[in-house]
Backbone as ProteinMPNN parsed JSONL, in Angstrom:
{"seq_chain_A": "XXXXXXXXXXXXXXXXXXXXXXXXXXXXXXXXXXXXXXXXXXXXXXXXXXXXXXXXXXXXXXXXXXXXXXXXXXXXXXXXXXXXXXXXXXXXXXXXXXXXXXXXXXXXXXXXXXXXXXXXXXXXXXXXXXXXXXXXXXXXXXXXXXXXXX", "coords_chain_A": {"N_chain_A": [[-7.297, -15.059, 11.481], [-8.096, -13.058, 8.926], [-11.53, -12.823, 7.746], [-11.945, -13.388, 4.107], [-12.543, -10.8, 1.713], [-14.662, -10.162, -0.57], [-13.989, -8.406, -3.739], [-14.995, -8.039, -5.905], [-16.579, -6.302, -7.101], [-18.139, -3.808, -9.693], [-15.885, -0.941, -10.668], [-16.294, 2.074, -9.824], [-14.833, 4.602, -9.991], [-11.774, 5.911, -10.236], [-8.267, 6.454, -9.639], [-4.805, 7.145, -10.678], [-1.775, 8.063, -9.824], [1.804, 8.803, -9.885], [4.91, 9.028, -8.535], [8.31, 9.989, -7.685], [10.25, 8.042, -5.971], [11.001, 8.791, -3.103], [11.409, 10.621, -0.065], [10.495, 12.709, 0.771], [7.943, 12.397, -0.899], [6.094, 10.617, 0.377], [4.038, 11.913, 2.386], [2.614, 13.188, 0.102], [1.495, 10.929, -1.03], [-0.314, 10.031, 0.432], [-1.998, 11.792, 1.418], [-3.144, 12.443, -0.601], [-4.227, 10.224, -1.859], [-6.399, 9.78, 0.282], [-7.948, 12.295, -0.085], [-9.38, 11.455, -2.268], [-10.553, 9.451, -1.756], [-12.506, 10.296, -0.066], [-14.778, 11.141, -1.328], [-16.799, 8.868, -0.727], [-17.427, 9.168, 1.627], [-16.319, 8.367, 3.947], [-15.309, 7.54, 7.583], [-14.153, 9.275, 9.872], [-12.03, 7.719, 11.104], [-11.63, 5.936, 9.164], [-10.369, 7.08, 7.135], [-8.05, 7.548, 8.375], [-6.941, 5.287, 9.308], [-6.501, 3.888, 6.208], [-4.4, 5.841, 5.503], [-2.45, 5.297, 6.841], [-2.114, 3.032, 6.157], [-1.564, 2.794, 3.409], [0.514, 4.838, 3.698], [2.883, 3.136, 5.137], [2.638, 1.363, 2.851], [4.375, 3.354, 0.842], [6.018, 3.612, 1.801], [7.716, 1.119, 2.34], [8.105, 1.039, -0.483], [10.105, 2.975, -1.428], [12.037, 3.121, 0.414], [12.896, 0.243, 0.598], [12.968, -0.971, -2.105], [14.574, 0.488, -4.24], [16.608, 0.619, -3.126], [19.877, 2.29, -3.463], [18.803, 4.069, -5.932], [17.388, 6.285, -7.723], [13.643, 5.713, -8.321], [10.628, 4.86, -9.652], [7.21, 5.175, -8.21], [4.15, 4.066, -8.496], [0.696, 4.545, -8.1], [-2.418, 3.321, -7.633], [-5.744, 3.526, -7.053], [-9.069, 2.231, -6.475], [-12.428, 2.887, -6.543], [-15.083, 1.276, -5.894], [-18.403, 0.035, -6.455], [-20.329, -0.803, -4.027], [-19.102, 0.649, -1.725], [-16.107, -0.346, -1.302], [-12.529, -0.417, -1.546], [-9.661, -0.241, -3.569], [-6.104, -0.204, -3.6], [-3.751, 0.09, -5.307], [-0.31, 0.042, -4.741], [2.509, 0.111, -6.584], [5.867, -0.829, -7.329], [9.431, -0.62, -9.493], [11.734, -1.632, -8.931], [13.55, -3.856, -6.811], [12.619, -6.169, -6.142], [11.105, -8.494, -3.925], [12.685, -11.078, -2.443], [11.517, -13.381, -0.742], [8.37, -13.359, -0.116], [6.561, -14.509, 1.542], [8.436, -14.841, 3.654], [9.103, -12.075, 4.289], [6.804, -10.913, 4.774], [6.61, -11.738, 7.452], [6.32, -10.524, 11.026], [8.412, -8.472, 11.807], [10.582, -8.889, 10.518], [13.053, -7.817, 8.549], [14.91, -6.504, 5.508], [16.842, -4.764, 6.336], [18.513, -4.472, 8.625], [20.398, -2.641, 9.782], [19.712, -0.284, 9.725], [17.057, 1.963, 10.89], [14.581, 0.829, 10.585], [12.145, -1.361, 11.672], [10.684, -3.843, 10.48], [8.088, -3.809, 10.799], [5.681, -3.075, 8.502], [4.359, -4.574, 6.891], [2.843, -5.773, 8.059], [1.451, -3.882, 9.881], [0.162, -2.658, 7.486], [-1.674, -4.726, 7.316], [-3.002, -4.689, 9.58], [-5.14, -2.502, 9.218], [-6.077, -2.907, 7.161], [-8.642, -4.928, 5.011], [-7.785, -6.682, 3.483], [-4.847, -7.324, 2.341], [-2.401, -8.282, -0.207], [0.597, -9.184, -2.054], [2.459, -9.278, -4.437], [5.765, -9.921, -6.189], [8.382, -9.935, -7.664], [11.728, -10.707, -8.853], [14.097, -8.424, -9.348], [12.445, -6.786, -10.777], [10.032, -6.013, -9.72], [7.185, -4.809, -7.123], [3.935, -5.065, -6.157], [2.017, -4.128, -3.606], [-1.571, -4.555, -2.926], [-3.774, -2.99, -1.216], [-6.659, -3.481, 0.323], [-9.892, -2.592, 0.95], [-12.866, -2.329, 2.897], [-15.576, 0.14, 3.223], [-17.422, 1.128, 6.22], [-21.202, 1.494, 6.082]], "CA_chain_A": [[-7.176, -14.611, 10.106], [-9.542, -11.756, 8.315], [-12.52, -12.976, 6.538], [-11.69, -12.644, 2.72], [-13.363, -9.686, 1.379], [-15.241, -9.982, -2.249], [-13.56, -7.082, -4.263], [-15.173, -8.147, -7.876], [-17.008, -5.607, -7.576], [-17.408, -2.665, -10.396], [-15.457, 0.127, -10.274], [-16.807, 3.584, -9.968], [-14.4, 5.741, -10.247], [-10.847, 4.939, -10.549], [-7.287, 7.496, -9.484], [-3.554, 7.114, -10.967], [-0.825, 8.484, -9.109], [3.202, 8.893, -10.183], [5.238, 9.814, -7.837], [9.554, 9.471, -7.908], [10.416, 7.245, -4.601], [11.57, 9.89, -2.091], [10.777, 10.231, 1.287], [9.575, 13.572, 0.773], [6.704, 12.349, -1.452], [5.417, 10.276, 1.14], [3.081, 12.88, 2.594], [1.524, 13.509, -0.759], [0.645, 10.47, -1.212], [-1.432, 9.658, 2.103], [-2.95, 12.938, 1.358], [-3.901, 12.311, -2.552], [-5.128, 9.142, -1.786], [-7.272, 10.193, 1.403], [-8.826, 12.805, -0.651], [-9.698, 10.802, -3.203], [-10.998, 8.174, -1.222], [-13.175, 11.123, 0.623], [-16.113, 10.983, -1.86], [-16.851, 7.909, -0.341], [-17.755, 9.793, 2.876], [-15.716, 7.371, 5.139], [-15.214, 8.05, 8.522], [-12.298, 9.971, 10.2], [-11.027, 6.568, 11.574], [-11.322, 4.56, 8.191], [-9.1, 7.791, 6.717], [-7.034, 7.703, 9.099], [-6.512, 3.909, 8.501], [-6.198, 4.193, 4.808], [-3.816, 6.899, 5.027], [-1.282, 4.512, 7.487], [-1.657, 1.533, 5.514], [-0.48, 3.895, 1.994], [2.573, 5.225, 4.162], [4.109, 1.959, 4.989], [3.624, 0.726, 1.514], [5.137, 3.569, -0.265], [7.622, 3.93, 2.788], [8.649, 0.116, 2.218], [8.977, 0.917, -1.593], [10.732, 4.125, -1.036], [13.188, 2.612, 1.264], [13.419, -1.834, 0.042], [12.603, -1.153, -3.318], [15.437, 0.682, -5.192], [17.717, 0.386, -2.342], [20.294, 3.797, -3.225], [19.034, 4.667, -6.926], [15.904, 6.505, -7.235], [13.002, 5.333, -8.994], [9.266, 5.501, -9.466], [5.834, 4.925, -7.171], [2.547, 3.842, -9.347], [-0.669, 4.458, -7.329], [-3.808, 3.305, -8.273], [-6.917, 3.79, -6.21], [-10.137, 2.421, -7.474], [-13.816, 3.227, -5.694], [-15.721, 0.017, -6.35], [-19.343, -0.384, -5.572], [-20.601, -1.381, -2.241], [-17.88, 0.929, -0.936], [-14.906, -1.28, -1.191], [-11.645, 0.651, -2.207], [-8.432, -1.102, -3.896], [-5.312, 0.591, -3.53], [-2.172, -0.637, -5.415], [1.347, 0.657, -4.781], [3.748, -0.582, -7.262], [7.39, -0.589, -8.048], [10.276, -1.566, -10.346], [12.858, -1.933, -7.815], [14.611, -5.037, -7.098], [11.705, -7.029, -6.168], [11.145, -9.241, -2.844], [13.279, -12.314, -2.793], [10.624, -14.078, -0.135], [6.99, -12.479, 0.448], [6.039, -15.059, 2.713], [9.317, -14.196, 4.938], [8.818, -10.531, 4.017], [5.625, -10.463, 5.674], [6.191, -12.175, 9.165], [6.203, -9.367, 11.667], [9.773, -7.926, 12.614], [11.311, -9.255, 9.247], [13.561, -6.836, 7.608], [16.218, -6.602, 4.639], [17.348, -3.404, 6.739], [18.339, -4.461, 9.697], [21.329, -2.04, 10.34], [18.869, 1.144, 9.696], [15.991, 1.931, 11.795], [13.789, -0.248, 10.679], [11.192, -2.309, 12.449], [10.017, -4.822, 9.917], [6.425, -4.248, 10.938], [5.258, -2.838, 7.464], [3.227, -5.801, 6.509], [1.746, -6.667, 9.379], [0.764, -2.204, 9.86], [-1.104, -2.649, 6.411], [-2.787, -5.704, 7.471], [-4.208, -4.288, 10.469], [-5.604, -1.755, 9.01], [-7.306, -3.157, 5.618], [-9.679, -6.167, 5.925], [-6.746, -7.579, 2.988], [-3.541, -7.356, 1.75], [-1.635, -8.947, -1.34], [1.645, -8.697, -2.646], [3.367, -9.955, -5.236], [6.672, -9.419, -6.404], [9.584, -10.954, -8.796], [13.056, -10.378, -8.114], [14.677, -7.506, -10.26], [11.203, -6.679, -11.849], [9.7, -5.074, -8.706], [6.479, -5.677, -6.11], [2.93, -4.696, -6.234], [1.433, -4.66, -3.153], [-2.29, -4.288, -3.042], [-4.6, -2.73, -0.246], [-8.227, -3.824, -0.028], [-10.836, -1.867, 2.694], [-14.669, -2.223, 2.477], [-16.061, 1.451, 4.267], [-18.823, 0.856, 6.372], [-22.355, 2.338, 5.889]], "C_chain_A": [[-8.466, -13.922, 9.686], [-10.466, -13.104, 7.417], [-12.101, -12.41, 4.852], [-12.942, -11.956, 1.902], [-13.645, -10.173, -0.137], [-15.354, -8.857, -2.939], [-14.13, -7.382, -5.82], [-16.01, -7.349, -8.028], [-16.949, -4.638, -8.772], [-17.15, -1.279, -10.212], [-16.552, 1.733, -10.708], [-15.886, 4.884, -10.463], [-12.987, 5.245, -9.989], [-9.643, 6.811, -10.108], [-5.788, 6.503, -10.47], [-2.581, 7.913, -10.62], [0.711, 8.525, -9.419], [4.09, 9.705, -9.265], [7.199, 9.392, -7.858], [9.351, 8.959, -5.751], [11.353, 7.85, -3.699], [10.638, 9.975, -1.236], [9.852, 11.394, 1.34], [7.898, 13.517, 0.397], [5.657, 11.476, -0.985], [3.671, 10.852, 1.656], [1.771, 13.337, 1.555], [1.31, 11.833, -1.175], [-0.274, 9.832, -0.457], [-2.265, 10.687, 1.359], [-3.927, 13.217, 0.085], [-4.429, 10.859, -2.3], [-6.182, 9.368, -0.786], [-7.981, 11.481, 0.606], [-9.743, 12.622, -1.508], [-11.104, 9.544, -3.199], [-12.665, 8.963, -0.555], [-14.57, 11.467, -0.069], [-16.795, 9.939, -1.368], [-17.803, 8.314, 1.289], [-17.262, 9.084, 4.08], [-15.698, 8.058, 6.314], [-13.846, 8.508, 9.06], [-11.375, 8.559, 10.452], [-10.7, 5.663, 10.488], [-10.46, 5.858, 7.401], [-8.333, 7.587, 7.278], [-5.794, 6.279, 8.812], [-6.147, 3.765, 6.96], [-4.91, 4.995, 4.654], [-2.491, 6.025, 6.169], [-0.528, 3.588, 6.832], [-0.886, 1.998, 4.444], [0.72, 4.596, 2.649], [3.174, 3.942, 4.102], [4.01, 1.383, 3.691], [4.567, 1.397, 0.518], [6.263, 3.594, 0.632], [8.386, 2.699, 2.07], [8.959, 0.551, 0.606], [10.19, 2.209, -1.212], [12.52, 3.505, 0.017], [13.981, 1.491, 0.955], [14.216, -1.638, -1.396], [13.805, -0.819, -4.529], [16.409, 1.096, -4.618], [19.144, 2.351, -2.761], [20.325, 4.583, -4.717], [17.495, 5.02, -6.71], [15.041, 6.437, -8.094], [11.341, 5.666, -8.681], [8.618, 4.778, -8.583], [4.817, 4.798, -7.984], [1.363, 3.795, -8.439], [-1.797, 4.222, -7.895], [-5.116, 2.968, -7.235], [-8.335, 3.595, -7.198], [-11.054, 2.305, -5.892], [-14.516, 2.104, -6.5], [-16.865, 0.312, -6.029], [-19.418, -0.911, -4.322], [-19.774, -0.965, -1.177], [-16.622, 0.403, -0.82], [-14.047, -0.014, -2.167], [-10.32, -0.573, -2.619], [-7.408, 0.037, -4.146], [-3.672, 0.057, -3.863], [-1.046, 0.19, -5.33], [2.227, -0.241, -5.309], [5.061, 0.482, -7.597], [7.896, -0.906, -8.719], [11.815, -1.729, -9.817], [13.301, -3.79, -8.231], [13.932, -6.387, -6.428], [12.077, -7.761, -4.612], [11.467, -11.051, -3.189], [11.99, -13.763, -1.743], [9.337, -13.441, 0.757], [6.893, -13.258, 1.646], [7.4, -14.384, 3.977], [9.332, -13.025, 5.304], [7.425, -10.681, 4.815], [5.305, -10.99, 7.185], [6.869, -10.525, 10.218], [7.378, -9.597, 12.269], [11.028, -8.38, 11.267], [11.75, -8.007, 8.478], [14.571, -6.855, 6.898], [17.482, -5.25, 5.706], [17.701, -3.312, 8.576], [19.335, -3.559, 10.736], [21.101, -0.969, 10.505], [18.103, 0.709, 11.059], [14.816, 1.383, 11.123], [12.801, -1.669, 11.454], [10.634, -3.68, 11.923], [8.79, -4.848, 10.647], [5.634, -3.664, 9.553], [3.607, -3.511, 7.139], [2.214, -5.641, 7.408], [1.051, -5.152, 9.902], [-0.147, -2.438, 9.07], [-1.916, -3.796, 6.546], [-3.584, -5.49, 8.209], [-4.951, -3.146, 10.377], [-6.187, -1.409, 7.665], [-7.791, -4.452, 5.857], [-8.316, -7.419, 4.922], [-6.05, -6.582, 2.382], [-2.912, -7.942, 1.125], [-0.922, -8.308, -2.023], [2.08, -10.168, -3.587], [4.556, -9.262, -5.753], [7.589, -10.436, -7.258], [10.622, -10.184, -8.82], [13.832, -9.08, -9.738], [13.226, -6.82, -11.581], [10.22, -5.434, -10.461], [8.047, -5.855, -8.131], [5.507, -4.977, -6.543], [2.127, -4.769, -4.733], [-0.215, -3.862, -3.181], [-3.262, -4.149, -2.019], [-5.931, -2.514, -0.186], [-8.974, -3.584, 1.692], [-12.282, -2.02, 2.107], [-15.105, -0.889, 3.185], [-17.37, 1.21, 4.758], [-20.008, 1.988, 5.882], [-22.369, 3.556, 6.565]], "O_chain_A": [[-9.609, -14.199, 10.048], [-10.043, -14.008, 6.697], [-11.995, -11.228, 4.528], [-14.004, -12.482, 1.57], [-12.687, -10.561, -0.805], [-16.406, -8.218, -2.964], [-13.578, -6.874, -6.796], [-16.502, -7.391, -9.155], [-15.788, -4.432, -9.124], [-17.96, -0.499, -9.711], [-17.235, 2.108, -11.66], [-16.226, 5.859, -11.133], [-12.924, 4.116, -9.503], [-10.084, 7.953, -10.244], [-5.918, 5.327, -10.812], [-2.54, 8.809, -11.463], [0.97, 7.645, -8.598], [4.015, 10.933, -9.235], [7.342, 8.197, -8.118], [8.686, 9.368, -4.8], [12.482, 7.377, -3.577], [9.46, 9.634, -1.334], [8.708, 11.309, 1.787], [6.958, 14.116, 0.92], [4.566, 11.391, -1.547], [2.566, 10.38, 1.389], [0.613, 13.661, 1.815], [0.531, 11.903, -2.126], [-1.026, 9.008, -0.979], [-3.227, 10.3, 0.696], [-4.949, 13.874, -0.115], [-5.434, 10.669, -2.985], [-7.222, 8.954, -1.3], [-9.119, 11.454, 1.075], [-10.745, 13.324, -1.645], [-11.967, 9.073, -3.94], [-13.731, 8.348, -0.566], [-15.435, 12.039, 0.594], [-17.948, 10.168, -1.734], [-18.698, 7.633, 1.79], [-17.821, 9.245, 5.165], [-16.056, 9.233, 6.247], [-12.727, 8.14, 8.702], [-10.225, 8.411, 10.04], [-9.825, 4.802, 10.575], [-9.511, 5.278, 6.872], [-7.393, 7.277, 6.545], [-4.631, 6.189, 8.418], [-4.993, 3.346, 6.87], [-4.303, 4.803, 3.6], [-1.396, 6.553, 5.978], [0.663, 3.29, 6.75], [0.315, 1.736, 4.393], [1.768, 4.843, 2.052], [3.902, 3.616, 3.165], [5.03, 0.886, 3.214], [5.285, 0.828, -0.304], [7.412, 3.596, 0.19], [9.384, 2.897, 1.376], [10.15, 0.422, 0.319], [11.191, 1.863, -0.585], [13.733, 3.707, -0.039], [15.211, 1.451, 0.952], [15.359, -1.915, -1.758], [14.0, -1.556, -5.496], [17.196, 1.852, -5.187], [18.951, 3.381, -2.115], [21.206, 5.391, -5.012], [16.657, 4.481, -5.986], [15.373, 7.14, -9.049], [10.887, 6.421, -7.822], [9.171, 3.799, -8.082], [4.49, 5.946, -8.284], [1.142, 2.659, -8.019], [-2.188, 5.02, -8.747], [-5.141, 1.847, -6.726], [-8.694, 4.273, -8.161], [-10.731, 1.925, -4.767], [-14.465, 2.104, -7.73], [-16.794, 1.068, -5.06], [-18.485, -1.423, -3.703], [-19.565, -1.569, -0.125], [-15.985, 0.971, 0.067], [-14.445, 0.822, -2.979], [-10.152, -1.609, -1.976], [-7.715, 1.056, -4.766], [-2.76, -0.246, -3.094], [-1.028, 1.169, -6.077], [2.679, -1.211, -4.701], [5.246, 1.662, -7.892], [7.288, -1.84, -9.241], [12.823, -1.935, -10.493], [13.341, -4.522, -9.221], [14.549, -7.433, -6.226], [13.208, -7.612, -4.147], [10.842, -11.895, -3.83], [11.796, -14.89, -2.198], [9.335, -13.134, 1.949], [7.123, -12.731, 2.734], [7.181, -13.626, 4.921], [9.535, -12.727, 6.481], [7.613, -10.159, 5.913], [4.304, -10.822, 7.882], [7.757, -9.741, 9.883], [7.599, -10.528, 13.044], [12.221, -8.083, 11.321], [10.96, -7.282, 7.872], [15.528, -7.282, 7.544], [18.698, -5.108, 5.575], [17.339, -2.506, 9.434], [19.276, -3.583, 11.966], [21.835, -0.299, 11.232], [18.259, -0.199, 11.875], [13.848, 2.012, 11.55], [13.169, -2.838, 11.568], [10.194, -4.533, 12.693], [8.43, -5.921, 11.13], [4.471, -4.025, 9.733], [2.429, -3.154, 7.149], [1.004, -5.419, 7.349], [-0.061, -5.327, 10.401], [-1.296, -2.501, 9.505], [-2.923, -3.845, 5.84], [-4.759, -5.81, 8.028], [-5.456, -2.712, 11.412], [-6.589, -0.357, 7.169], [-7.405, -5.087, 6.839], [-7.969, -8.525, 5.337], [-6.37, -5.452, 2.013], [-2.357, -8.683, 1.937], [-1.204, -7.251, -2.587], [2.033, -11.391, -3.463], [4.49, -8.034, -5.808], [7.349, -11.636, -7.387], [10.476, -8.962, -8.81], [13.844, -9.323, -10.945], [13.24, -6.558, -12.783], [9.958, -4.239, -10.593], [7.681, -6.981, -8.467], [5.834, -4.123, -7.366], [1.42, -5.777, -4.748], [-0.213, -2.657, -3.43], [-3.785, -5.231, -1.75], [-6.413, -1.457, -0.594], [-8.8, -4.018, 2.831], [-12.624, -1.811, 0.943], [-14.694, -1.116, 4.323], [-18.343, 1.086, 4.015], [-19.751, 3.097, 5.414], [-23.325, 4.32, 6.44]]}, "name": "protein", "num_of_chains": 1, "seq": "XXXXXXXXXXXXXXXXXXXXXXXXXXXXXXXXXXXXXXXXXXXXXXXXXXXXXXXXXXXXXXXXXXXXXXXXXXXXXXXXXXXXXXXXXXXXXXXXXXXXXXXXXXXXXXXXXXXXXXXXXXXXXXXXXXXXXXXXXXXXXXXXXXXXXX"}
């Protein structure tokens, strides 16, 4: 298990993002968050990472989340001191009936698609943390936490 990261830092600089939950809009938001993030001066590999972990979460909303009506994406990207970045992707979808089961690796509501149920366990290996919450017909938040080295 990761070391838990100390995000109380204060923010520097802060993004907001809206995007409708289509697959198309995927792309922009890897790419609006990785630019964003790019004042920061990270390295190609901690973009690269950043910009994986923000696909599978808007993928899983995009796909879980409002199942065949289409709804919104909330991004919020804050630049903290000491380099640390927080990166929430929320929805108002139909919420996760069990996070903990939702996050064991190969777990999926979707199992008749192409789907992998590795989501979770993608954005975990590739932020030092990860936290979700969610409530059933209200929608999920999950939240992606990276420190950038020196």
């Amino acid at each position: 298990m990761k070391k838990r990261v100390d995000f109380s830092a204060s923010v520097e600089n802060e993004m907001r993002l809206f995007l409708p939950a289509k697959s198309v809009n995927e792309g922009m938001a890897r790419a609006s968050v990785a630019a964003f993030c790019a004042q920061l001066d990270p390295t190609a590999l901690e973009i690269a990472d950043l910009k994986c972990a923000v696909s599978e979460a808007v993928t899983n909303c995009i796909v879980h989340a409002y199942r065949d009506v289409e709804g919104e994406i909330e991004i919020d990207v804050k630049l903290c001191e000491g380099r640390l970045i927080s990166i929430s992707v929320r929805d108002k979808g139909c919420g996760i009936e069990n996070v903990k089961e939702a996050r064991q690796p190969l777990f999926t509501t979707d199992a008749e698609g192409e789907r992998s149920g590795m989501g979770f366990t993608v954005m975990e290996n590739f932020c030092d943390e990860v936290r979700v919450t969610s409530r059933l017909g209200k929608g999920t938040t999950v939240v992606l936490l990276k420190r950038l080295h020196k």
